[in-house]
C-alpha positions in Angstrom: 138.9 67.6 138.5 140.2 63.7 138.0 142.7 63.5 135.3 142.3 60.5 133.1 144.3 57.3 134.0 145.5 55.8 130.5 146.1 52.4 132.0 143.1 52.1 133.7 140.5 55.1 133.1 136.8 55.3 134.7 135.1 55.6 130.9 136.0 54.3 127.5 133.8 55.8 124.9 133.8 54.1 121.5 133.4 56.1 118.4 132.0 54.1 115.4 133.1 55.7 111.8 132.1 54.9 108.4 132.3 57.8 105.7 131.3 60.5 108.2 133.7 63.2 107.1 130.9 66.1 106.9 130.3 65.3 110.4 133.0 63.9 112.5 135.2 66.8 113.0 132.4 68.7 115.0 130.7 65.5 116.5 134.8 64.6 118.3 135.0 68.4 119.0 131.9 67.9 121.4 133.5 65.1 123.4 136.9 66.6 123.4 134.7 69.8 124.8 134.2 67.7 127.5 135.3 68.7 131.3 135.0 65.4 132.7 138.8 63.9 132.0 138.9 60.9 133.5 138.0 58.6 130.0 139.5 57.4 126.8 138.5 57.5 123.6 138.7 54.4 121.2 138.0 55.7 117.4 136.8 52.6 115.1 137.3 53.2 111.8 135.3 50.6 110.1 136.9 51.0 106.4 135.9 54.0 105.5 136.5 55.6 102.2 136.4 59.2 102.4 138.5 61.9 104.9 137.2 60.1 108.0 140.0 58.3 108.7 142.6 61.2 108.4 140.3 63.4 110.3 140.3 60.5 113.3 143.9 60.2 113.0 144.5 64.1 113.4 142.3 63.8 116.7 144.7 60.6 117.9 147.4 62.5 117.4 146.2 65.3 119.3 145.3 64.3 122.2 146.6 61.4 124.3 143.7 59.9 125.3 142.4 59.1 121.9 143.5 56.2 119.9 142.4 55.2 116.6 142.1 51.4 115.0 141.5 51.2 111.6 140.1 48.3 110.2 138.6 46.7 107.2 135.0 47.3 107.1 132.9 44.6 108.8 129.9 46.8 110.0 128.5 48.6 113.2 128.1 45.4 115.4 131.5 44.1 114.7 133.0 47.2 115.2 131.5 48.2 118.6 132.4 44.4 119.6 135.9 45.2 119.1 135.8 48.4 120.7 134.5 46.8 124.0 137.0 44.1 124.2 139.9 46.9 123.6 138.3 49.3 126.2 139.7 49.3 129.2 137.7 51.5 131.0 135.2 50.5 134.8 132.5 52.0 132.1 131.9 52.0 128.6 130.3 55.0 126.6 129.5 54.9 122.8 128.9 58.3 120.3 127.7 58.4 116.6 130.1 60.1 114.5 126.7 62.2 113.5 125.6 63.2 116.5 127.3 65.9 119.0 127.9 65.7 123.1 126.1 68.4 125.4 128.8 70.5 127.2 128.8 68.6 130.3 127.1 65.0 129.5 130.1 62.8 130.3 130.2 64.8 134.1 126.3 64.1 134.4 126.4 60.1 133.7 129.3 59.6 135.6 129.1 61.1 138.5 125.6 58.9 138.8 127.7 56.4 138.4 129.8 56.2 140.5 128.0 57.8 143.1 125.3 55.0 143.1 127.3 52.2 141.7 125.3 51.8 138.7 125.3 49.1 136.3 123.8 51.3 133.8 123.0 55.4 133.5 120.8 56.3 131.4 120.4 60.3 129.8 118.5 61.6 127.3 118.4 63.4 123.8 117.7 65.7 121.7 116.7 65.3 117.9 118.4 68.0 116.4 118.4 68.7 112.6 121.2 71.2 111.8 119.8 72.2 108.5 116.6 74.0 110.4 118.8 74.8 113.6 115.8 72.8 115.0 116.6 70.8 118.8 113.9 69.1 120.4 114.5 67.8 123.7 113.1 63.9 124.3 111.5 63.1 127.4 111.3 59.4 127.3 111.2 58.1 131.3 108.1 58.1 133.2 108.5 60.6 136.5 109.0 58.0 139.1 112.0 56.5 136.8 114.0 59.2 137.4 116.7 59.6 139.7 115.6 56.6 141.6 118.4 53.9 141.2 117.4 50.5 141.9 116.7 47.0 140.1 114.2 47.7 137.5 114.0 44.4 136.2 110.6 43.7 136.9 109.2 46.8 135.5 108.2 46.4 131.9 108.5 50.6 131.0 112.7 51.0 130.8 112.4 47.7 127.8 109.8 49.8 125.8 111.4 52.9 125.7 113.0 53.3 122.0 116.3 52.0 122.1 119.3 54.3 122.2 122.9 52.9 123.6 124.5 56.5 122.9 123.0 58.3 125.9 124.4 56.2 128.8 127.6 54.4 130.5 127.7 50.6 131.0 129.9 48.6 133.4 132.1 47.1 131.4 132.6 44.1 133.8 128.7 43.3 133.5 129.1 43.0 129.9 131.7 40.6 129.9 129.9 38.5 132.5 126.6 38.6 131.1 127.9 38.1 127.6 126.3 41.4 126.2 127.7 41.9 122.7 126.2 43.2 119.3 124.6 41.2 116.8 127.0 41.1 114.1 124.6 42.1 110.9 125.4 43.9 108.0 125.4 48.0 107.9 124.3 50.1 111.0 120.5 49.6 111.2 119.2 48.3 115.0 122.2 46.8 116.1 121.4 48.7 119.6 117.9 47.1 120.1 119.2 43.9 121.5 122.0 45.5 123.0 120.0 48.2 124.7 117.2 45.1 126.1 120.2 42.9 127.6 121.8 45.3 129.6 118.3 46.4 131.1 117.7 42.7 131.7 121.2 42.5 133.3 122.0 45.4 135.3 120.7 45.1 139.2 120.9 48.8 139.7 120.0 51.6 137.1 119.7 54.9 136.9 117.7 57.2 134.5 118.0 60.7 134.1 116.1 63.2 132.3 119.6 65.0 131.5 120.2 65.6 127.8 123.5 63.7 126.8 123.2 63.6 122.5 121.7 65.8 120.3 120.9 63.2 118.1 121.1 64.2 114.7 117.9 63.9 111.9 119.1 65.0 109.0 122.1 62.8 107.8 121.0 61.4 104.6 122.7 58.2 104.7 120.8 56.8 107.4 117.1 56.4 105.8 116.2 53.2 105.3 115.7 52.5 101.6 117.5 48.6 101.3 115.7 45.4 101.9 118.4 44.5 104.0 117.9 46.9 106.7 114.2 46.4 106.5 114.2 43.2 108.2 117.3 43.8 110.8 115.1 44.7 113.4 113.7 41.1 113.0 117.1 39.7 114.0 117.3 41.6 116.9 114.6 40.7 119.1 115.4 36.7 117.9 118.7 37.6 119.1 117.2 39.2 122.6 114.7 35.2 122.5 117.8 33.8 122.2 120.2 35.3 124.7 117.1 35.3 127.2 117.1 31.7 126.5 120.2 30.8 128.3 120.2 32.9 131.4 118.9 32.1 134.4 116.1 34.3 135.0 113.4 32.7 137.0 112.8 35.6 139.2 112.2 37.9 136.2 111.2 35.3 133.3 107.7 36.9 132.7 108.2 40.3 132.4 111.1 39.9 130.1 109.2 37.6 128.0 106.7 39.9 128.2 108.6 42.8 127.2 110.4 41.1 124.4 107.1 40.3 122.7 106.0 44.0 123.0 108.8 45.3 122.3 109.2 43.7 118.6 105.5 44.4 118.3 106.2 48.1 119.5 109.8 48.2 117.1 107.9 46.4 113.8 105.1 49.4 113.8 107.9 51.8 114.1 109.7 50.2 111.5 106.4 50.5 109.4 106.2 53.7 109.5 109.8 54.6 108.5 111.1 52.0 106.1 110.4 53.4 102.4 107.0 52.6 101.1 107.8 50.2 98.5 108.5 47.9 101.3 105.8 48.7 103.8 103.1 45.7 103.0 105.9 43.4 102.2 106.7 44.3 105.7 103.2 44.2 107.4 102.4 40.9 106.1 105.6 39.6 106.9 104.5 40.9 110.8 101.2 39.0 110.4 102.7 35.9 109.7 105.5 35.8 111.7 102.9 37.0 114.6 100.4 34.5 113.7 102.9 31.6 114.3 104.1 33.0 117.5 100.1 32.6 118.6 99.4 29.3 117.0 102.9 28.2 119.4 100.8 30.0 122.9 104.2 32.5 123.0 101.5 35.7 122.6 100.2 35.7 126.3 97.0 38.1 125.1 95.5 37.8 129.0 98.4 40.4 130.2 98.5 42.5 126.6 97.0 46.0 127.0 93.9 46.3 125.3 94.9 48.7 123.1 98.2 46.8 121.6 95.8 44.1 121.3 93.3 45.3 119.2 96.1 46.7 117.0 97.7 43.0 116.7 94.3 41.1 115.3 93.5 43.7 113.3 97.1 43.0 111.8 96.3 39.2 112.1 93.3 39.3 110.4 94.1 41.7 107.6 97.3 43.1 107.6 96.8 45.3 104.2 93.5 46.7 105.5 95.1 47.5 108.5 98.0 49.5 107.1 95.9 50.9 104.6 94.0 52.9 107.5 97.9 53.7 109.3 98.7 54.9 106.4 95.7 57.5 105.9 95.2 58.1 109.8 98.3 57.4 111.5 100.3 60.3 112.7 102.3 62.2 115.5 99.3 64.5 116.1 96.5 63.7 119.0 93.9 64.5 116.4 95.4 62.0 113.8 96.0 59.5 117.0 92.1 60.2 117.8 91.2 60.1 114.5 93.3 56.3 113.7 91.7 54.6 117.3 88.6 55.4 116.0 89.0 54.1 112.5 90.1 50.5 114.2 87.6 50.1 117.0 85.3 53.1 117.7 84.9 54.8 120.8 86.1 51.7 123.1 90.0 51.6 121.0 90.3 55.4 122.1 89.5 54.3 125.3 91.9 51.7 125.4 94.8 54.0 123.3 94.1 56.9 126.3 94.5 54.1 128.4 97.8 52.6 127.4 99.2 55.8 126.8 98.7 56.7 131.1 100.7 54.0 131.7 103.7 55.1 129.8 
Protein backbone atom coordinates (compact mmCIF):
# COMPACT_ATOMS: atom_id res chain seq x y z
CA UNK A 1 0.00 0.00 0.00
CA UNK A 2 1.66 3.55 -1.21
CA UNK A 3 2.23 5.83 1.65
CA UNK A 4 1.45 9.37 1.01
CA UNK A 5 4.35 11.68 -0.28
CA UNK A 6 3.74 15.15 1.59
CA UNK A 7 5.85 16.99 -0.92
CA UNK A 8 4.50 15.70 -3.76
CA UNK A 9 1.34 13.25 -3.20
CA UNK A 10 -0.78 11.44 -6.08
CA UNK A 11 -4.28 13.19 -4.79
CA UNK A 12 -5.16 16.44 -3.02
CA UNK A 13 -8.66 16.42 -1.92
CA UNK A 14 -10.09 19.87 -0.99
CA UNK A 15 -12.69 20.14 1.73
CA UNK A 16 -14.89 23.24 1.46
CA UNK A 17 -16.40 24.35 5.12
CA UNK A 18 -18.89 26.88 6.03
CA UNK A 19 -20.98 26.30 9.37
CA UNK A 20 -21.08 22.49 8.96
CA UNK A 21 -20.38 21.51 12.48
CA UNK A 22 -23.46 18.91 12.72
CA UNK A 23 -21.83 17.30 9.87
CA UNK A 24 -18.13 17.60 9.40
CA UNK A 25 -16.80 15.40 12.14
CA UNK A 26 -18.46 12.21 10.46
CA UNK A 27 -18.19 13.45 6.74
CA UNK A 28 -13.65 13.81 7.57
CA UNK A 29 -14.07 10.52 9.46
CA UNK A 30 -15.09 8.91 6.02
CA UNK A 31 -12.06 10.11 4.20
CA UNK A 32 -9.68 9.57 6.98
CA UNK A 33 -11.46 5.87 6.75
CA UNK A 34 -9.83 5.78 3.72
CA UNK A 35 -7.18 2.85 2.74
CA UNK A 36 -5.80 4.49 -0.12
CA UNK A 37 -2.82 6.74 1.59
CA UNK A 38 -1.13 8.22 -1.02
CA UNK A 39 -3.19 11.98 -0.79
CA UNK A 40 -3.47 15.09 1.25
CA UNK A 41 -6.06 16.78 2.51
CA UNK A 42 -6.47 20.61 2.16
CA UNK A 43 -9.42 21.85 4.76
CA UNK A 44 -10.95 25.44 3.54
CA UNK A 45 -12.50 27.04 6.12
CA UNK A 46 -14.39 29.74 4.40
CA UNK A 47 -15.15 31.94 7.66
CA UNK A 48 -17.21 30.01 9.34
CA UNK A 49 -18.95 30.88 12.53
CA UNK A 50 -19.88 27.91 14.46
CA UNK A 51 -17.43 24.66 15.79
CA UNK A 52 -16.33 23.99 12.25
CA UNK A 53 -13.20 25.46 12.36
CA UNK A 54 -12.08 23.86 15.81
CA UNK A 55 -13.35 20.53 14.63
CA UNK A 56 -11.01 21.05 11.22
CA UNK A 57 -8.29 22.08 13.25
CA UNK A 58 -8.51 18.90 15.63
CA UNK A 59 -8.35 16.76 12.29
CA UNK A 60 -5.01 18.95 11.17
CA UNK A 61 -3.66 18.23 14.12
CA UNK A 62 -4.20 14.73 14.01
CA UNK A 63 -3.11 13.54 11.17
CA UNK A 64 -0.20 14.73 9.01
CA UNK A 65 -1.57 14.80 5.85
CA UNK A 66 -4.31 17.28 6.68
CA UNK A 67 -3.76 20.94 6.74
CA UNK A 68 -6.19 23.47 7.44
CA UNK A 69 -6.46 27.34 5.95
CA UNK A 70 -8.74 29.48 7.48
CA UNK A 71 -9.87 32.34 5.75
CA UNK A 72 -12.36 35.10 5.69
CA UNK A 73 -15.47 34.07 4.04
CA UNK A 74 -15.49 34.77 0.31
CA UNK A 75 -17.78 31.81 -0.87
CA UNK A 76 -17.58 28.21 -2.45
CA UNK A 77 -15.88 29.29 -5.82
CA UNK A 78 -13.27 31.29 -4.24
CA UNK A 79 -12.52 28.93 -1.81
CA UNK A 80 -12.12 25.73 -4.08
CA UNK A 81 -9.89 28.32 -6.32
CA UNK A 82 -7.62 28.57 -3.54
CA UNK A 83 -7.55 25.07 -2.65
CA UNK A 84 -6.38 24.10 -6.25
CA UNK A 85 -3.68 26.53 -6.48
CA UNK A 86 -2.34 25.23 -2.87
CA UNK A 87 -2.79 21.55 -3.94
CA UNK A 88 -0.03 19.93 -4.81
CA UNK A 89 -1.11 16.80 -5.73
CA UNK A 90 -0.74 14.86 -9.92
CA UNK A 91 -4.81 14.81 -8.99
CA UNK A 92 -7.22 16.87 -7.38
CA UNK A 93 -10.38 15.42 -5.36
CA UNK A 94 -13.04 17.67 -3.76
CA UNK A 95 -15.74 16.39 -0.71
CA UNK A 96 -18.72 18.35 0.83
CA UNK A 97 -18.38 18.78 4.36
CA UNK A 98 -22.16 17.16 4.26
CA UNK A 99 -21.68 14.37 2.51
CA UNK A 100 -19.58 11.04 3.51
CA UNK A 101 -16.77 8.78 1.47
CA UNK A 102 -17.67 5.08 0.66
CA UNK A 103 -15.01 2.83 2.42
CA UNK A 104 -12.84 2.37 -0.46
CA UNK A 105 -13.81 5.33 -3.08
CA UNK A 106 -10.37 7.10 -3.11
CA UNK A 107 -8.70 3.29 -4.05
CA UNK A 108 -11.47 2.91 -6.87
CA UNK A 109 -10.79 6.42 -8.76
CA UNK A 110 -7.33 6.20 -8.52
CA UNK A 111 -6.22 3.29 -9.40
CA UNK A 112 -8.36 4.18 -12.84
CA UNK A 113 -6.26 6.73 -12.93
CA UNK A 114 -3.37 5.95 -12.94
CA UNK A 115 -3.85 2.83 -14.54
CA UNK A 116 -5.21 4.53 -17.78
CA UNK A 117 -3.69 7.93 -17.40
CA UNK A 118 -6.90 9.68 -17.12
CA UNK A 119 -7.55 13.26 -17.28
CA UNK A 120 -10.68 12.76 -15.46
CA UNK A 121 -12.45 9.67 -13.29
CA UNK A 122 -15.62 9.81 -12.91
CA UNK A 123 -17.78 7.61 -9.82
CA UNK A 124 -21.02 7.82 -8.78
CA UNK A 125 -23.41 8.47 -5.77
CA UNK A 126 -25.70 7.83 -3.58
CA UNK A 127 -28.51 10.33 -2.22
CA UNK A 128 -28.67 9.40 1.18
CA UNK A 129 -30.86 11.12 3.76
CA UNK A 130 -29.74 10.20 7.32
CA UNK A 131 -32.92 11.16 8.92
CA UNK A 132 -34.89 8.08 7.10
CA UNK A 133 -31.56 5.94 6.93
CA UNK A 134 -32.61 6.08 3.23
CA UNK A 135 -29.40 5.44 0.40
CA UNK A 136 -30.31 5.33 -3.14
CA UNK A 137 -27.68 4.38 -5.39
CA UNK A 138 -27.47 6.83 -8.80
CA UNK A 139 -26.87 5.31 -12.03
CA UNK A 140 -26.18 8.21 -14.18
CA UNK A 141 -23.77 6.76 -17.30
CA UNK A 142 -25.15 5.06 -20.24
CA UNK A 143 -23.66 1.24 -20.41
CA UNK A 144 -21.16 1.76 -23.11
CA UNK A 145 -19.66 4.78 -20.92
CA UNK A 146 -18.44 2.72 -18.51
CA UNK A 147 -15.09 1.51 -18.03
CA UNK A 148 -14.23 2.49 -21.58
CA UNK A 149 -11.56 5.27 -21.26
CA UNK A 150 -11.07 7.37 -24.25
CA UNK A 151 -11.76 10.97 -25.64
CA UNK A 152 -15.39 11.62 -25.21
CA UNK A 153 -15.43 14.85 -26.48
CA UNK A 154 -17.63 14.40 -29.26
CA UNK A 155 -20.28 12.65 -27.45
CA UNK A 156 -22.91 14.94 -26.24
CA UNK A 157 -24.24 12.28 -23.09
CA UNK A 158 -21.01 12.84 -20.29
CA UNK A 159 -22.18 17.20 -20.65
CA UNK A 160 -25.82 16.35 -19.75
CA UNK A 161 -25.37 14.28 -16.97
CA UNK A 162 -26.20 16.42 -13.73
CA UNK A 163 -23.19 17.98 -12.61
CA UNK A 164 -21.36 16.69 -9.58
CA UNK A 165 -17.36 17.49 -9.17
CA UNK A 166 -17.33 15.48 -5.78
CA UNK A 167 -17.37 11.96 -7.26
CA UNK A 168 -14.15 12.15 -9.40
CA UNK A 169 -10.25 13.07 -9.56
CA UNK A 170 -8.91 15.71 -12.02
CA UNK A 171 -5.37 16.15 -13.27
CA UNK A 172 -4.34 19.02 -11.73
CA UNK A 173 -1.91 19.91 -14.54
CA UNK A 174 -4.95 20.04 -17.13
CA UNK A 175 -6.49 22.58 -14.96
CA UNK A 176 -3.83 24.80 -14.88
CA UNK A 177 -3.27 24.57 -18.64
CA UNK A 178 -6.76 24.74 -19.64
CA UNK A 179 -7.52 27.50 -17.21
CA UNK A 180 -10.37 25.52 -15.38
CA UNK A 181 -11.29 27.50 -12.29
CA UNK A 182 -14.68 28.23 -10.44
CA UNK A 183 -16.84 31.05 -11.05
CA UNK A 184 -16.40 33.15 -8.17
CA UNK A 185 -20.34 33.94 -7.18
CA UNK A 186 -21.74 34.42 -3.97
CA UNK A 187 -22.82 31.33 -1.57
CA UNK A 188 -22.48 27.59 -2.75
CA UNK A 189 -25.33 27.21 -5.31
CA UNK A 190 -23.94 25.70 -9.01
CA UNK A 191 -20.53 26.64 -8.80
CA UNK A 192 -19.77 22.96 -10.15
CA UNK A 193 -21.87 23.27 -13.45
CA UNK A 194 -19.22 25.17 -15.34
CA UNK A 195 -16.65 23.51 -13.63
CA UNK A 196 -17.89 19.97 -14.17
CA UNK A 197 -18.63 21.08 -18.42
CA UNK A 198 -14.84 22.38 -18.84
CA UNK A 199 -13.05 19.56 -17.68
CA UNK A 200 -15.30 17.20 -19.87
CA UNK A 201 -14.57 19.62 -22.74
CA UNK A 202 -10.85 19.40 -21.76
CA UNK A 203 -9.83 16.06 -20.78
CA UNK A 204 -8.60 13.77 -23.88
CA UNK A 205 -9.15 10.64 -21.95
CA UNK A 206 -11.89 9.83 -19.36
CA UNK A 207 -13.10 7.37 -17.54
CA UNK A 208 -16.62 6.68 -15.90
CA UNK A 209 -17.43 4.27 -13.43
CA UNK A 210 -20.54 3.11 -12.08
CA UNK A 211 -18.67 2.82 -8.58
CA UNK A 212 -20.37 4.68 -5.71
CA UNK A 213 -17.83 7.35 -4.33
CA UNK A 214 -20.34 9.93 -2.14
CA UNK A 215 -23.31 9.34 -0.42
CA UNK A 216 -24.55 12.52 -1.13
CA UNK A 217 -26.48 13.87 1.43
CA UNK A 218 -30.55 15.24 1.09
CA UNK A 219 -31.37 16.30 4.10
CA UNK A 220 -29.16 19.29 5.17
CA UNK A 221 -31.40 22.12 5.62
CA UNK A 222 -29.23 24.87 4.72
CA UNK A 223 -28.96 23.91 1.19
CA UNK A 224 -32.68 24.58 -0.21
CA UNK A 225 -32.86 27.23 -2.37
CA UNK A 226 -35.12 29.95 -0.87
CA UNK A 227 -32.89 33.43 -2.02
CA UNK A 228 -33.20 35.22 -5.16
CA UNK A 229 -29.69 35.15 -5.35
CA UNK A 230 -29.19 31.54 -5.83
CA UNK A 231 -32.10 31.35 -8.14
CA UNK A 232 -30.40 32.87 -10.93
CA UNK A 233 -26.62 31.43 -10.30
CA UNK A 234 -27.14 28.67 -12.55
CA UNK A 235 -27.62 31.44 -15.25
CA UNK A 236 -24.05 32.55 -14.68
CA UNK A 237 -22.71 29.39 -15.09
CA UNK A 238 -23.48 28.24 -18.44
CA UNK A 239 -22.52 32.24 -19.64
CA UNK A 240 -19.41 31.40 -17.87
CA UNK A 241 -19.15 27.77 -19.84
CA UNK A 242 -20.10 30.46 -23.55
CA UNK A 243 -17.48 32.30 -22.37
CA UNK A 244 -14.59 30.06 -21.63
CA UNK A 245 -15.67 27.97 -24.79
CA UNK A 246 -15.16 31.20 -26.53
CA UNK A 247 -11.51 31.35 -26.25
CA UNK A 248 -10.28 27.81 -26.86
CA UNK A 249 -9.49 26.43 -29.71
CA UNK A 250 -11.95 23.86 -30.43
CA UNK A 251 -12.57 23.39 -34.06
CA UNK A 252 -12.57 19.69 -33.95
CA UNK A 253 -15.27 19.64 -31.23
CA UNK A 254 -17.02 23.23 -31.76
CA UNK A 255 -20.51 21.69 -32.44
CA UNK A 256 -21.15 19.35 -30.01
CA UNK A 257 -19.95 21.55 -27.26
CA UNK A 258 -22.11 24.25 -28.47
CA UNK A 259 -24.60 21.98 -28.70
CA UNK A 260 -24.34 20.62 -25.34
CA UNK A 261 -24.02 24.01 -23.69
CA UNK A 262 -27.38 25.07 -25.09
CA UNK A 263 -28.93 21.82 -23.75
CA UNK A 264 -27.48 21.73 -20.96
CA UNK A 265 -28.74 25.27 -19.57
CA UNK A 266 -32.10 24.29 -21.08
CA UNK A 267 -31.75 20.76 -19.17
CA UNK A 268 -30.17 22.80 -15.72
CA UNK A 269 -33.15 25.84 -15.93
CA UNK A 270 -36.07 23.01 -15.85
CA UNK A 271 -34.31 21.46 -12.97
CA UNK A 272 -33.85 24.63 -11.38
CA UNK A 273 -37.74 25.08 -11.86
CA UNK A 274 -38.64 22.45 -10.19
CA UNK A 275 -36.53 23.05 -7.06
CA UNK A 276 -36.21 26.80 -6.43
CA UNK A 277 -39.10 27.82 -3.88
CA UNK A 278 -42.36 28.53 -5.61
CA UNK A 279 -42.55 32.17 -5.05
CA UNK A 280 -39.90 32.36 -7.52
CA UNK A 281 -40.88 29.73 -10.15
CA UNK A 282 -42.77 32.07 -12.94
CA UNK A 283 -40.33 34.87 -12.22
CA UNK A 284 -38.00 32.21 -13.24
CA UNK A 285 -39.89 30.56 -16.27
CA UNK A 286 -40.34 33.79 -17.92
CA UNK A 287 -37.06 34.91 -17.26
CA UNK A 288 -36.09 31.33 -19.38
CA UNK A 289 -38.56 32.44 -22.18
CA UNK A 290 -36.91 35.50 -22.69
CA UNK A 291 -33.58 34.93 -22.26
CA UNK A 292 -34.36 31.73 -24.82
CA UNK A 293 -36.21 33.79 -27.10
CA UNK A 294 -33.21 36.15 -27.74
CA UNK A 295 -30.80 33.29 -28.09
CA UNK A 296 -33.25 32.26 -31.25
CA UNK A 297 -33.90 35.65 -32.66
CA UNK A 298 -29.51 35.65 -32.64
CA UNK A 299 -29.71 31.78 -34.82
CA UNK A 300 -27.57 30.36 -31.40
CA UNK A 301 -30.73 27.62 -30.94
CA UNK A 302 -29.76 25.16 -33.80
CA UNK A 303 -33.51 23.49 -33.57
CA UNK A 304 -32.49 21.07 -36.83
CA UNK A 305 -30.18 18.90 -34.35
CA UNK A 306 -32.63 19.48 -31.00
CA UNK A 307 -34.47 16.24 -30.02
CA UNK A 308 -37.91 16.51 -30.67
CA UNK A 309 -38.93 16.17 -27.42
CA UNK A 310 -36.64 19.05 -25.76
CA UNK A 311 -38.08 20.90 -28.59
CA UNK A 312 -41.54 20.82 -28.06
CA UNK A 313 -40.88 21.55 -24.44
CA UNK A 314 -38.84 24.90 -25.53
CA UNK A 315 -41.80 26.56 -27.71
CA UNK A 316 -44.27 25.70 -25.54
CA UNK A 317 -42.02 27.75 -23.04
CA UNK A 318 -41.49 30.39 -25.88
CA UNK A 319 -44.91 30.81 -26.51
CA UNK A 320 -46.43 30.75 -23.10
CA UNK A 321 -44.17 30.32 -20.39
CA UNK A 322 -47.03 30.56 -17.48
CA UNK A 323 -49.22 28.03 -19.29
CA UNK A 324 -46.54 25.86 -19.67
CA UNK A 325 -45.50 25.70 -16.05
CA UNK A 326 -48.83 25.81 -14.97
CA UNK A 327 -49.34 22.15 -16.56
CA UNK A 328 -45.37 21.08 -14.88
CA UNK A 329 -46.60 22.09 -12.06
CA UNK A 330 -49.96 19.85 -12.01
CA UNK A 331 -48.39 16.92 -14.15
CA UNK A 332 -44.77 17.01 -13.71
CA UNK A 333 -43.21 14.42 -11.62
CA UNK A 334 -40.54 11.61 -10.97
CA UNK A 335 -43.20 8.89 -11.67
CA UNK A 336 -43.65 7.24 -15.39
CA UNK A 337 -47.31 7.72 -15.03
CA UNK A 338 -46.99 11.54 -14.08
CA UNK A 339 -44.09 11.59 -17.08
CA UNK A 340 -46.95 9.90 -19.31
CA UNK A 341 -49.46 11.85 -18.05
CA UNK A 342 -47.32 15.62 -18.53
CA UNK A 343 -46.16 14.43 -22.53
CA UNK A 344 -49.55 14.06 -23.10
CA UNK A 345 -50.84 17.26 -21.63
CA UNK A 346 -48.07 19.19 -24.03
CA UNK A 347 -48.42 17.42 -27.35
CA UNK A 348 -50.65 14.29 -27.27
CA UNK A 349 -49.70 10.99 -28.35
CA UNK A 350 -46.71 12.19 -30.72
CA UNK A 351 -44.76 14.27 -27.39
CA UNK A 352 -44.79 10.72 -25.62
CA UNK A 353 -43.40 9.45 -28.57
CA UNK A 354 -40.77 11.82 -28.73
CA UNK A 355 -40.25 11.85 -24.54
CA UNK A 356 -39.80 7.71 -24.97
CA UNK A 357 -37.67 8.64 -27.60
CA UNK A 358 -35.18 10.99 -25.99
CA UNK A 359 -35.19 9.09 -22.95
CA UNK A 360 -33.52 5.77 -25.20
CA UNK A 361 -30.89 7.84 -25.98
CA UNK A 362 -29.78 8.65 -22.56
Amino acid sequence: MPTTSLERPSLSVLVPIFNVEKYLRQCLTSLMAQDYQDFEVILLNDGSTDSSADIAEEFAHSYERVSLINKENSGYGATLNLGIDKARGTYIGFLESDDLMYPGALRVLMDAALTHDADVVCGTYSNYWSQENKDEIQHPYAADLVGRPKDYRGDLRPFLTQHAIWDGVYRRQMLFDQSIRFLETAGASYQDTSFAFKTYAASQKTVFLDVPIIHYRQDNEGSSVHSRGKVYAVCQEYDEINHWLAHRNNQSFEKNFQMAALVGRYNAYLWNVDRIAPEFRKEFICFMSKEFSLMDDAGRIDWVHLDDWRALNLRKILDDPLGYLAIRERLHGQTALSKVAFALELGGPAALVAAVKERKTR
